[in-house]
C-alpha positions as MATLAB code, in Angstrom:
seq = 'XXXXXXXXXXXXXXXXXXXXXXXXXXXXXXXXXXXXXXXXXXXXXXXXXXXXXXXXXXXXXXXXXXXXXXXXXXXXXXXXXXXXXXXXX';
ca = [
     -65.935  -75.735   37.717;
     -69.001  -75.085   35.563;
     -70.394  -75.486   31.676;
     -68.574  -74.225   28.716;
     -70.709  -71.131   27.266;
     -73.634  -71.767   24.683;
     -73.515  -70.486   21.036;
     -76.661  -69.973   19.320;
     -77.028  -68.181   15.385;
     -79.760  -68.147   13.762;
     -80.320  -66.064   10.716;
     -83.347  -66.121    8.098;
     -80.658  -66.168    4.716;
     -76.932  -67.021    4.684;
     -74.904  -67.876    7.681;
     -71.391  -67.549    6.637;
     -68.085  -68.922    8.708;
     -65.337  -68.280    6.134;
     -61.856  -68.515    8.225;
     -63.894  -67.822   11.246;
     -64.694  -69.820   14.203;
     -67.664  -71.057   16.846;
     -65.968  -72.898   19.258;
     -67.060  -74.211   22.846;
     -64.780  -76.215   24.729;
     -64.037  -77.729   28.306;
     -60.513  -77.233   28.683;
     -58.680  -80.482   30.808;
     -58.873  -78.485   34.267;
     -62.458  -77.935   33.783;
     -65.571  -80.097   35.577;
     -68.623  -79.592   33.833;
     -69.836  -79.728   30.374;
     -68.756  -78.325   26.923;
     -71.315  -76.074   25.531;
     -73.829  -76.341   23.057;
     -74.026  -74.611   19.168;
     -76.667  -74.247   17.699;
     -76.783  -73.102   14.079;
     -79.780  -72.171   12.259;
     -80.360  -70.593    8.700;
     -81.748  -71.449    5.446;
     -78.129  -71.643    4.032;
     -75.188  -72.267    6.704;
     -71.224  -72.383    4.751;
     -68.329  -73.147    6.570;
     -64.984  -72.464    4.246;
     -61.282  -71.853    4.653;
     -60.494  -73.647    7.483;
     -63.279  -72.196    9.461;
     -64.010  -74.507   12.808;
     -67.724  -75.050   14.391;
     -66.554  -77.629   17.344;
     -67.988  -78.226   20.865;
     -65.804  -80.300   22.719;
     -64.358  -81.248   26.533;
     -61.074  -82.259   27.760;
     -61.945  -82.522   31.330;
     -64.237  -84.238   33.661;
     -67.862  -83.703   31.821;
     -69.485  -84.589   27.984;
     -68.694  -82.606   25.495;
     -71.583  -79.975   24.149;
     -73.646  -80.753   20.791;
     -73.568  -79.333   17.649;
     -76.822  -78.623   15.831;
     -76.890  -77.219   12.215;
     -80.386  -76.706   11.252;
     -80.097  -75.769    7.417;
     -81.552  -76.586    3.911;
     -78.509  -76.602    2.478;
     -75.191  -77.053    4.113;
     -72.030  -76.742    2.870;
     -68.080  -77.216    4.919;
     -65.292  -76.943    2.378;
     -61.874  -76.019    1.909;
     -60.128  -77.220    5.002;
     -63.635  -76.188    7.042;
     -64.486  -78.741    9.830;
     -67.921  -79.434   11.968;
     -66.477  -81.726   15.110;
     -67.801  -82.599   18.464;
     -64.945  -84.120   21.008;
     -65.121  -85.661   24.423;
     -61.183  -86.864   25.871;
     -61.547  -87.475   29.693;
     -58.835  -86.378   32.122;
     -60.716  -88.227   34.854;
     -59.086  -90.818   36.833;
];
């Protein structure tokens, strides 16, 4: 029971997530909320499958995703996803 963890970056140049991850999530046991990221930089890239995803599989909304960025750019198998799939019955 409790909230998925918050990620916060924030950077004054680049933020680079090339094959790397942020990832919150709520696994389908879990009663809470997913977690929060929150991305900020005056260029954020996301490449080679890299994953920025907040998401919940149990009882509770999924965190949000915030990229704050003049440019932004997710390539090359890269995703940006937010999820919410209740287990609750």
């Amino acid at each position: 029971m409790g909230n998925a963890g918050r990620i916060k970056i924030r950077a004054d140049g680049t933020i680079s997530f090339d094959s790397g991850d942020a990832i919150s999530t709520l696994e389908f046991t879990g009663i809470g909320r997913g977690g929060d990221i929150d991305i900020t930089g005056q260029t954020v890239l996301a490449t080679n499958g890299a994953q920025l995803s907040t998401s919940t599989a149990g009882q509770g909304d999924s965190g949000n995703l915030t990229i704050a960025a003049n440019t932004l750019s997710i390539q090359d198998r890269a995703e940006a996803t937010v999820s919410s799939l209740s287990t609750y019955f």
